[in-house]
C-alpha positions in Angstrom: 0.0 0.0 0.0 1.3 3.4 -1.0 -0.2 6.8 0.5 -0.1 10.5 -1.1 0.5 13.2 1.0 0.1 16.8 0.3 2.9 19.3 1.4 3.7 22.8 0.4 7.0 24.4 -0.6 8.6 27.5 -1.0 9.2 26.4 -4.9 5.4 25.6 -5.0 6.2 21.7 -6.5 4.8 18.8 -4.9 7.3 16.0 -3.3 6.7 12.2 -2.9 6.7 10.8 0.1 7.7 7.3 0.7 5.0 4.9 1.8 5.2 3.7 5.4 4.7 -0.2 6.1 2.0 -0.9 8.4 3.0 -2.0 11.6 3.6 -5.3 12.8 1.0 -5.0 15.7 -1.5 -3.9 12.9 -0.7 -7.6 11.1 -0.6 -9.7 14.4 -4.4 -7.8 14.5 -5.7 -9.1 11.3 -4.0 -11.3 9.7 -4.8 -14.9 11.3 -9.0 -15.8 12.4 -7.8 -18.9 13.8 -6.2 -17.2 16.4 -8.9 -15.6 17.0 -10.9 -18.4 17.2 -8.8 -20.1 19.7 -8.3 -17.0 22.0 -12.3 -17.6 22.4 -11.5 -21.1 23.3 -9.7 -20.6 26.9 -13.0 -18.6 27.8 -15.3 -21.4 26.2 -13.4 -24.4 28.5 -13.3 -21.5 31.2 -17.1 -21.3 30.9 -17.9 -25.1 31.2 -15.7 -25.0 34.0 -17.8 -22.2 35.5 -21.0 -24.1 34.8 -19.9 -27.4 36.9 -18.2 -25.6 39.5 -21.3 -24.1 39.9 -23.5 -27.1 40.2 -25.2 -27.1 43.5 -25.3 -30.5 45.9 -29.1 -30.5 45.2 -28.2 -30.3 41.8 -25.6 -33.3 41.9 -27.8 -35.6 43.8 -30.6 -35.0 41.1 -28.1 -36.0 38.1 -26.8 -38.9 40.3 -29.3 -40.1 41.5 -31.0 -40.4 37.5 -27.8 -42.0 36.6 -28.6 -44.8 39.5 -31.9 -45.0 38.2 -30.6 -45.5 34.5 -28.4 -48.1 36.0 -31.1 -50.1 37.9 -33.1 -49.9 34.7 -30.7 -51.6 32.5 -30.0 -54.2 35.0 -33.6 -54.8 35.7 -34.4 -55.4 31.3 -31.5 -57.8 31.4 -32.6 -59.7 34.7 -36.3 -59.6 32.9 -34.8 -61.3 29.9 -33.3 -63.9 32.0 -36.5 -64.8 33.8 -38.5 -64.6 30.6 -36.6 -67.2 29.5 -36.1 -69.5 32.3 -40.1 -68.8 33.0 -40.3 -70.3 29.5 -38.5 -73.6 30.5 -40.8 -73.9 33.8 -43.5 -73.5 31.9 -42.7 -75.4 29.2 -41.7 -78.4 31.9 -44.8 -77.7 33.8 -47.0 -78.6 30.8 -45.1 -81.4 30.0 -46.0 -82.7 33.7 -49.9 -81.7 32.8 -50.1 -84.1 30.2 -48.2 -86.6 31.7 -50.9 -86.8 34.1 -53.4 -86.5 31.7 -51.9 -89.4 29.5 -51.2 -87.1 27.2 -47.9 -86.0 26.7 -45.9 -87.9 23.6 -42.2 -86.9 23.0 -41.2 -86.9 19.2 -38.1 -89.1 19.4 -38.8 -91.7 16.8 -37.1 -89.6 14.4 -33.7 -89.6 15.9 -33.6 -93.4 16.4 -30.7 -94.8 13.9 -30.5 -98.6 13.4 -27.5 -100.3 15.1 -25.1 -102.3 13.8 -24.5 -106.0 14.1 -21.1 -105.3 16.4 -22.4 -103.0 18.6 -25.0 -105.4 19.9 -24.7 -106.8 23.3 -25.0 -110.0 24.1 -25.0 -111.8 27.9 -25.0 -114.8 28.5 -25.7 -117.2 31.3 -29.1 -119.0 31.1 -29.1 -122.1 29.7 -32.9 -122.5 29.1 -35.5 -120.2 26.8 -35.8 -116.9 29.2 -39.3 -116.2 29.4 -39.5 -112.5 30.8 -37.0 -109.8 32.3 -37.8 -106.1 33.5 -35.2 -103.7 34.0 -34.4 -101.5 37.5 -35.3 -97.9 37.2 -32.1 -96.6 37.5 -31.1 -98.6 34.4 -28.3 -100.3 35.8 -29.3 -104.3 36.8 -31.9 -105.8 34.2 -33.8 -109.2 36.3 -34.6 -112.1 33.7 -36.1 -115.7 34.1 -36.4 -118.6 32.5 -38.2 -121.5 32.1 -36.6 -123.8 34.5 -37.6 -121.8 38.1 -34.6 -119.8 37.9 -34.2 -116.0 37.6 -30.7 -114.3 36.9 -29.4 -110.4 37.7 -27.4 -108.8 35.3 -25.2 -105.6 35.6 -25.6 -103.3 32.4 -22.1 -101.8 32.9 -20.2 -105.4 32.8 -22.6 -107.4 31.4 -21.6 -110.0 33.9 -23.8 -111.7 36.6 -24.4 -110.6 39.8 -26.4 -112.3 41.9 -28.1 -116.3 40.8 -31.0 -118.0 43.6 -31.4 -120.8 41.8 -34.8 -123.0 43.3 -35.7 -120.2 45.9 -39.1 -119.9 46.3 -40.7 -121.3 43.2 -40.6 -125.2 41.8 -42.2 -124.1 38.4 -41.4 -122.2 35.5 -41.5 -118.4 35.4 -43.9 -116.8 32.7 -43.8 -112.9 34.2 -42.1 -110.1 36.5 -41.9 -106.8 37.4 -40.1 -104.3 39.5 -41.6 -101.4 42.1 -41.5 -97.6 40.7 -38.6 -97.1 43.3 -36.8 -100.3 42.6 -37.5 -102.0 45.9 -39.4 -105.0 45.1 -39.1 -107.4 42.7 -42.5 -109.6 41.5 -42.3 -112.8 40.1 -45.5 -115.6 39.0 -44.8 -119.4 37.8 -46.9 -121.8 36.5 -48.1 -123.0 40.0 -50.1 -120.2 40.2 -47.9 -118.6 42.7 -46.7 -115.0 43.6 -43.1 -114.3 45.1 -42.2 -111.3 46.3 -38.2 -110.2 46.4 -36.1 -107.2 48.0 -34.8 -106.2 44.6 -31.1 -105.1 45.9 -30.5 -108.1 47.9 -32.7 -111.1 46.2 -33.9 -111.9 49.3 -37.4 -113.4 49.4 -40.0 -111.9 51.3 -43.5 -113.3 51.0 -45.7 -115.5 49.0 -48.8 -114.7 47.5 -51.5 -117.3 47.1 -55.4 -117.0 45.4 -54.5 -117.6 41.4 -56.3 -120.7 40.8 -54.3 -121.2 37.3 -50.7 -120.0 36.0 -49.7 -116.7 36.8 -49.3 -114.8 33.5 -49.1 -110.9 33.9 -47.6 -108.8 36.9 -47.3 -105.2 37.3 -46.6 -102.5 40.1 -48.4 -99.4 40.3 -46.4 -96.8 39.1 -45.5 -94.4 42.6 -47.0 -97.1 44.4 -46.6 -100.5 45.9 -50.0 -101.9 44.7 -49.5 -105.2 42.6 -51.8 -106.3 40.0 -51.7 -109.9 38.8 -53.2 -111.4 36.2 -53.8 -115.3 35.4 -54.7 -118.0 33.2 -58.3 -119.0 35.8 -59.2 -115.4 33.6 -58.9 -113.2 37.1 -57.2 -110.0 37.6 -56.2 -109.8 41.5 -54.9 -106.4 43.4 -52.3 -107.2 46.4 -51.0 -104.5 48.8 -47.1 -105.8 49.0 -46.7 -103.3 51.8 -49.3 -104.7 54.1 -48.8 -108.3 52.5 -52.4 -108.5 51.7 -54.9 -109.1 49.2 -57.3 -106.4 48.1 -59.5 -107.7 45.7 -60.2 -109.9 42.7 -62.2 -108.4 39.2 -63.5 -111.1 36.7 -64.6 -110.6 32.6 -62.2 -112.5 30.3 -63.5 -115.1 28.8 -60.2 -116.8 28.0 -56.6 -117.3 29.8 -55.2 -113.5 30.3 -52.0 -113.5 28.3 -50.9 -110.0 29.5 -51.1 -107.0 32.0 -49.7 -103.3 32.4 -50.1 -100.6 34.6 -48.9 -96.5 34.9 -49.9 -94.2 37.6 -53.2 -94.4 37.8 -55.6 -96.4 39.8 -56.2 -99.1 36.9 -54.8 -101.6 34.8 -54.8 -103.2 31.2 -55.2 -107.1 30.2 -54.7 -108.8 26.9 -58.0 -111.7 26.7 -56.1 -114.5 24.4 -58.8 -116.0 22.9 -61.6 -114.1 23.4 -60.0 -111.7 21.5 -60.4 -108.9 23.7 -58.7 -105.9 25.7 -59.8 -104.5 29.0 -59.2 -101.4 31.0 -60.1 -102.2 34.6 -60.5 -99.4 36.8 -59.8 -100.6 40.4 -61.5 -97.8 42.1 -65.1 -97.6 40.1 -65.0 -100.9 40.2 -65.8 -101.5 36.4 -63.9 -102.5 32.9 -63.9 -101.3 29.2 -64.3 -104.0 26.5 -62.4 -103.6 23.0 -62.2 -105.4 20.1 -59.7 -105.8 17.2 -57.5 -108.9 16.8 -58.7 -111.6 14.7 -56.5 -113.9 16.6 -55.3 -114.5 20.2 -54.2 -111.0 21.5 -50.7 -112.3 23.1 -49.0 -108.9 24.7 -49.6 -105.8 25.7 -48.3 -102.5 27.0 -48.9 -99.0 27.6 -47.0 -96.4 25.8 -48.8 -93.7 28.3 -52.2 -93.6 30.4 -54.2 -92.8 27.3 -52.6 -95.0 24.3 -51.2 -98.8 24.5 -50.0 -101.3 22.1 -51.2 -105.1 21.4 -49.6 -108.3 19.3 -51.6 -111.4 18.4 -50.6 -114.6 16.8 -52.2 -113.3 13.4 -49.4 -111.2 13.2 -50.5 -107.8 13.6 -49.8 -104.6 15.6 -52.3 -102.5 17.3 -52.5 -99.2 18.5 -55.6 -98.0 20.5 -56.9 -95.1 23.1 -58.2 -96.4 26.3 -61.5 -93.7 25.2 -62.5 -95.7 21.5 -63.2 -99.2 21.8 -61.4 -100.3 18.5 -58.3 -99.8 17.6 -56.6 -96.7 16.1 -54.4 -98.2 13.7 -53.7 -102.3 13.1 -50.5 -103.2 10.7 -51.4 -106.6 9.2 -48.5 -109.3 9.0 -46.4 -107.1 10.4 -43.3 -109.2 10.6 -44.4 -110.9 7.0 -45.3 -114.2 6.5 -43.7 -117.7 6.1 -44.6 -121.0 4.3 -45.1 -122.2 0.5 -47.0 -120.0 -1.9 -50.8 -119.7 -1.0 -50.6 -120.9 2.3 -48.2 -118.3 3.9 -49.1 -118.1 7.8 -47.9 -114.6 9.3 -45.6 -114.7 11.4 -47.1 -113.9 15.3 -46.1 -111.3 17.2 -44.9 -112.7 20.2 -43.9 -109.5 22.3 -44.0 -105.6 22.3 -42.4 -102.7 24.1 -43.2 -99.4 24.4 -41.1 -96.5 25.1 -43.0 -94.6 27.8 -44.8 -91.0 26.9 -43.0 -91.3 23.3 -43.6 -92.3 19.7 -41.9 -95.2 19.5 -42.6 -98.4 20.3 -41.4 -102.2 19.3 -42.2 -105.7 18.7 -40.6 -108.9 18.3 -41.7 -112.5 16.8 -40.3 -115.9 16.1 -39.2 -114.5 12.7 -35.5 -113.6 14.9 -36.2 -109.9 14.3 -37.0 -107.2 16.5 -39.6 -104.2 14.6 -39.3 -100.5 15.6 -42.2 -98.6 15.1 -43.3 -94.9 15.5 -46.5 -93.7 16.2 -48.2 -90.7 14.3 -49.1 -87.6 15.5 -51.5 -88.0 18.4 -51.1 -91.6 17.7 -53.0 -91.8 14.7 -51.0 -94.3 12.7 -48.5 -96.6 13.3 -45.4 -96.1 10.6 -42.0 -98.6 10.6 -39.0 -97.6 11.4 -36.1 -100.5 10.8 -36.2 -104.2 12.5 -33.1 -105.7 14.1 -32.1 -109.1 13.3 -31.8 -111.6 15.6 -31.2 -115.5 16.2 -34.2 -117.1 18.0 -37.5 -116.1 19.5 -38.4 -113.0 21.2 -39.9 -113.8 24.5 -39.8 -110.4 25.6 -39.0 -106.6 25.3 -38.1 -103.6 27.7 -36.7 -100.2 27.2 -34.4 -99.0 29.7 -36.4 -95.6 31.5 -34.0 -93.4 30.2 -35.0 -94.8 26.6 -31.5 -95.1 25.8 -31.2 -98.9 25.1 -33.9 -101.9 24.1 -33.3 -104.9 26.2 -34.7 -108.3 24.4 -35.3 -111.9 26.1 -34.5 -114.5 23.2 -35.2 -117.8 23.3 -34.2 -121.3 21.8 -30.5 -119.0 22.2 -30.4 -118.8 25.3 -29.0 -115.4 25.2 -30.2 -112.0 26.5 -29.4 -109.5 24.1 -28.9 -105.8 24.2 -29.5 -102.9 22.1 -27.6 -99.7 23.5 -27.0 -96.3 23.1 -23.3 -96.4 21.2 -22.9 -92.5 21.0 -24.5 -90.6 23.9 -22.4 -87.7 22.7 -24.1 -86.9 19.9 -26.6 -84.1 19.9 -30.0 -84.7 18.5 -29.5 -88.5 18.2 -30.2 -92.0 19.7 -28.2 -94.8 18.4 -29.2 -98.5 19.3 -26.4 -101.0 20.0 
């Protein structure tokens, strides 16, 4: 910048005058904003500063006490989260319980069950005669089997060995049924001399003798929570027994025929397979009266109940039945349902000989004289009855148990003289039950 300035002289001409440079302090002035802008900063901070210093104790408990309340607020969402979901599981077992109860309740396993193979079946040993029946302890560990020749054998699971052996204790005649007590205290046992004998399950040690049957002894079960027996027997008589009190109750007549088979649950009542007359009953003890169905076309030879509204049935024309304790035939029947043997146009099925039922599930079994054992799973709400693979095995199949914790199938075979068992191989594996 250049400035003109006016000056008179004696000679009346006009001089230059050089232009000044501004000043240094009139640069520093305004030549930068940003310094500027951060001289105003001190007095922002300053002012912030001011503001909290100046925050009064009623002030500070306000803000402090809203950040406690934020606090407890996010803690209480997260806690309801976790009850939401574990309210979910209560629930979800509480129902399960209901229709337990009810009869009701069928878990969808079936379609997890993988056949086994022929190595990873157990086999022990140790009778020497067909075994006609065997029940298994409720906590899965000992399995109790007879055979036809008075004796009855224990058998750990783990080892597979035998553990205790009474050989001719208590009955002369052969053994056609057992059972065990809900809380694995007493072991039931019925022979062909139309005797009961009652057992301390952990020790074999007989306890009493239970007399009335007028023919063979053919079904036996304990009232599930309970230590009420019910028998059933060839002179067509179902008979209740207090094994507590050692006493007899009571005695309920209706089959026409030899009863070839009886189960119990929980509740006060019981189911029979007829034989011959071709019939199943539901007896209940306390209303003293009994439901009639029909079905079979041959002798109806086992029975058992998948829960306390559903049970299964063989007969020696070969089929399978499934029926509801409320309809008085059944809800599904599979014809020849181990197939048939003989010469062209006069094939015979082959009968079904025993049947097992997993409890509150879909799946049940059977086994015949055709050496294989048939897995089956029931429809939704039991509606059908659908195969699922059969086992093979070498003789007949007396009789069939799952272990409570449904993780193996134990089988009494006959003419072998073998007990065989089918296991869980791989426990580890999520989502799946493998039979061994």
């Amino acid at each position: 910048m250049s400035l003109t300035w006016p000056i008179s002289s004696t000679s009346g001409k006009k001089r230059k005058v050089p232009a000044k440079k501004p000043s240094s302090k009139y640069n520093e002035e305004i030549s930068s904003d940003s310094e500027t802008e951060s001289s105003a900063e001190p007095k922002k901070r300053q002012t912030n500063v001011d503001y909290e210093y100046d925050e009064t104790p009623q002030e500070k408990k306000l803000r402090l006490a809203k950040q406690y309340l934020e606090q407890l607020k996010e803690e209480e969402e997260k806690k309801a989260e976790d009850e939401s979901f574990e309210t979910e599981l209560i629930a979800g077992r509480l129902q399960e319980q209901v229709l337990e109860q009810k009869g009701k309740l069928q878990r969808l396993i079936a379609k997890d069950i993988l056949p086994p193979d022929a190595s990873e079946i157990r086999v022990l040993r140790g009778h020497k005669l067909p075994i006609t029946c065997l029940v298994i302890t409720p906590d899965d560990k000992c399995i109790f089997s007879a055979y036809t020749l008075n004796g009855k054998k224990l058998h750990t699971i783990h080892g597979g060995r035998k553990g205790t052996e009474d050989r001719h204790v208590g009955h002369t005649a052969h053994i056609l049924c057992m059972t065990i007590s809900s809380d694995g205290k007493y072991l039931a046992t019925g022979d062909m001399n139309k005797l009961i004998m009652i057992w301390e399950a952990e020790t074999c040690k007989h306890l009493y003798k239970f007399t009335g049957h007028k023919g063979p002894v053919s079904g036996l079960s304990f009232r599930k929570g309970t230590h009420d027996l019910y028998s059933a027997s060839h002179d067509r008589s179902v008979k209740v027994w207090n094994v507590d009190e050692n006493a007899y109750v009571e005695t309920l007549f209706g089959h026409q025929d030899i009863i070839t088979g009886l189960d119990s649950l929980s509740r006060e009542c019981c189911v029979t397979a007829g034989g011959r007359d071709r019939t199943v009953r539901v007896w209940k003890i306390a209303e003293e009266s009994q439901l009639v169905f029909h079905g079979h076309e041959g002798s109806i030879d086992c029975i058992q109940l998948i829960n306390e509204e559903y049970m299964i049935t063989g007969a020696d024309d070969g089929s399978v039945s499934l029926w509801s304790v409320n309809k008085k035939k059944p809800l599904s029947t599979v014809k020849q349902a181990h197939g048939c043997h003989g010469d062209a146009g006069l094939e015979q099925p082959h009968w079904v000989a025993s049947v097992a039922a997993l409890q509150n599930s879909d799946t049940v079994a059977s086994g015949s004289h055709n050496s294989q054992i048939q897995l089956w799973k029931c429809g939704h709400n039991y509606r059908g009855l659908e195969p699922l693979f059969s086992v093979p095995l070498s003789g007949f199949i007396n009789s069939l148990k799952f272990s409570s914790s449904g993780q193996f199938l134990v089988a009494g075979v006959g003419q072998e003289d073998h007990l065989v068992i089918l296991r869980s191989s791989d426990q580890s594996s999520a989502g799946s039950v493998r039979f061994v």
